[in-house]
C-alpha positions in Angstrom: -14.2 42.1 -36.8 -15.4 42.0 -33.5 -17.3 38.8 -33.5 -13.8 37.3 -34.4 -12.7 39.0 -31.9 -14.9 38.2 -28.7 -14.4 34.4 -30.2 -10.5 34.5 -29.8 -11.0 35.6 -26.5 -13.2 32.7 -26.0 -10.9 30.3 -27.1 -8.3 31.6 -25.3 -10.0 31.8 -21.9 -11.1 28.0 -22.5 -7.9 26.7 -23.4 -6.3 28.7 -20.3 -8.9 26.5 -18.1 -7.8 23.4 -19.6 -4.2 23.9 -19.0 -5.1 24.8 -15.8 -6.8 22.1 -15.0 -4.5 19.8 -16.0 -1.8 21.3 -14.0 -3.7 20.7 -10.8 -4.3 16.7 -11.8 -0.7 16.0 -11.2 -0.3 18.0 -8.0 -4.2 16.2 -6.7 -2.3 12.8 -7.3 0.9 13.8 -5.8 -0.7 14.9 -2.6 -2.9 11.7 -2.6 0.2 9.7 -2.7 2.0 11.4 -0.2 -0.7 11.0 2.3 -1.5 7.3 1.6 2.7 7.1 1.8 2.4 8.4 5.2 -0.8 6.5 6.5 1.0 3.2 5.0 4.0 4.2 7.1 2.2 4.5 10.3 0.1 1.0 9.6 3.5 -1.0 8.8 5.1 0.4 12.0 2.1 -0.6 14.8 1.8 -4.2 12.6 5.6 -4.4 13.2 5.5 -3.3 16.5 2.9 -6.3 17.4 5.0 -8.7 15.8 8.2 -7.6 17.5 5.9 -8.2 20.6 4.5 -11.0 19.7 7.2 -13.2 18.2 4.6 -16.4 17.8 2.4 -14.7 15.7 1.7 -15.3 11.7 -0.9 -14.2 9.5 -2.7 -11.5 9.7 -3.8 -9.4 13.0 -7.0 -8.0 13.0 -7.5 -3.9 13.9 -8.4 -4.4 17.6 -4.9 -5.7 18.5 -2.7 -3.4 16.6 -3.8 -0.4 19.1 -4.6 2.1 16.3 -4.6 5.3 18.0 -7.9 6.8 17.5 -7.2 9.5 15.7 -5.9 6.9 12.8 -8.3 5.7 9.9 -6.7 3.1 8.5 -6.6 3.4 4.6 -9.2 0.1 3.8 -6.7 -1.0 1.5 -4.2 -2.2 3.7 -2.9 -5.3 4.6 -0.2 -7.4 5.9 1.0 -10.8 6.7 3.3 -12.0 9.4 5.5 -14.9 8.1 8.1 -17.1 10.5 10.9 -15.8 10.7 10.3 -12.2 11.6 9.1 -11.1 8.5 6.3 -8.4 8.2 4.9 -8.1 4.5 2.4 -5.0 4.8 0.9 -4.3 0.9 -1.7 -2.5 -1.1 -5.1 -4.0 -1.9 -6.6 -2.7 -5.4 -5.5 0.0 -7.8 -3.3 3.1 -6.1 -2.2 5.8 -7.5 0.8 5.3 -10.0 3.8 7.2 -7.5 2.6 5.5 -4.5 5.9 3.1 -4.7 7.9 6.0 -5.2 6.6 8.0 -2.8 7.0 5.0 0.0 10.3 5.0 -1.2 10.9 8.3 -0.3 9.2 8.4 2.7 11.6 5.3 4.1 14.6 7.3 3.0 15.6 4.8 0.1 15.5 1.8 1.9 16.1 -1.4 -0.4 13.0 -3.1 1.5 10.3 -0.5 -0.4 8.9 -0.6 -3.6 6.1 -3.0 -5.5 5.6 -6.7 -6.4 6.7 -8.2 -9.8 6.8 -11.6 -11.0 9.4 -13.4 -12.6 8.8 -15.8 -15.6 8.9 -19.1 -13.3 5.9 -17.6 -11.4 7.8 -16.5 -8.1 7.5 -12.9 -6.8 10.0 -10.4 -5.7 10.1 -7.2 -4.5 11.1 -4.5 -7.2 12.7 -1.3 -6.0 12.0 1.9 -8.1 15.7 2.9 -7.0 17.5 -0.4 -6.8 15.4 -2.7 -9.6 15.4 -6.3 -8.5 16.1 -6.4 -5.1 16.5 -10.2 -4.6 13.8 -10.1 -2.2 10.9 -12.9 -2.1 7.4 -12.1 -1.5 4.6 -14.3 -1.1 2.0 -14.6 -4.1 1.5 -11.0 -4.6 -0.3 -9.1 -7.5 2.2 -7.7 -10.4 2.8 -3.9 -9.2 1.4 -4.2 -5.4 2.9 -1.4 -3.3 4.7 -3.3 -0.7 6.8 -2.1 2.4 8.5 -5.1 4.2 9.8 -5.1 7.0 12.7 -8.0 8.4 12.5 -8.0 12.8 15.7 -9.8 13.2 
């Protein structure tokens, strides 16, 4: 009787560390996408600040002349492109965590201009908004399900 005891009490210690574990994953992942929201926020606005200074420029701007402040480190997946016309495309290299778009959407207050790459059936690509669906919006040749936070200067 006690042996079956002492092994309910096993059981049930284990499976009360499994269901706590598991509640932690989800709050791990939230927190990682809110950070990598906010450091994503603070990239986009000094690339946009250089292009607002620097109407000329296209492509994309090394590091050194986007005056990171030094306390920043850049999340390596990063990246933008400056196209004519005063648009700013700043985007997610590799595989992010699934409520990174969300949370970018959050974080810019619902703006329409947040959310991730899809492609349509004739091969263009558009920015999707979690909130707003198909936004209208073309994007260069982007990855299905980039996080991407654009930004139009004029």
């Amino acid at each position: 009787m006690w042996a079956l005891v002492v092994v309910f009490s096993m059981v049930a210690a284990m499976g009360a560390m499994v269901v706590a574990h598991e509640a932690r994953e989800p709050a791990l992942d939230q927190a990682q996408s809110d950070s990598r929201a906010n450091n994503l926020a603070l990239y986009r606005s000094l690339v946009v600040l250089y292009a607002a200074s620097h109407p000329s420029a296209t492509g994309t701007v090394p590091d050194s002349a986007l005056l990171l402040p030094p306390w920043f480190r850049r999340d390596p997946a990063w990246t933008h492109q400056i196209l004519p016309g005063g648009r700013v495309i700043v985007y997610a290299q590799g595989s992010m965590p699934p409520t990174l778009a969300s949370e970018v959407v959050e974080l810019s207050q619902g703006s329409i201009l947040a959310g991730e790459a899809r492609t349509r059936a004739d091969g263009s690509t558009f920015l999707y908004s979690p909130r707003f669906g198909d936004t209208g919006i073309a994007l260069p040749p982007l990855a299905n399900g980039t996080v991407v936070w654009p930004a139009q200067l004029n």
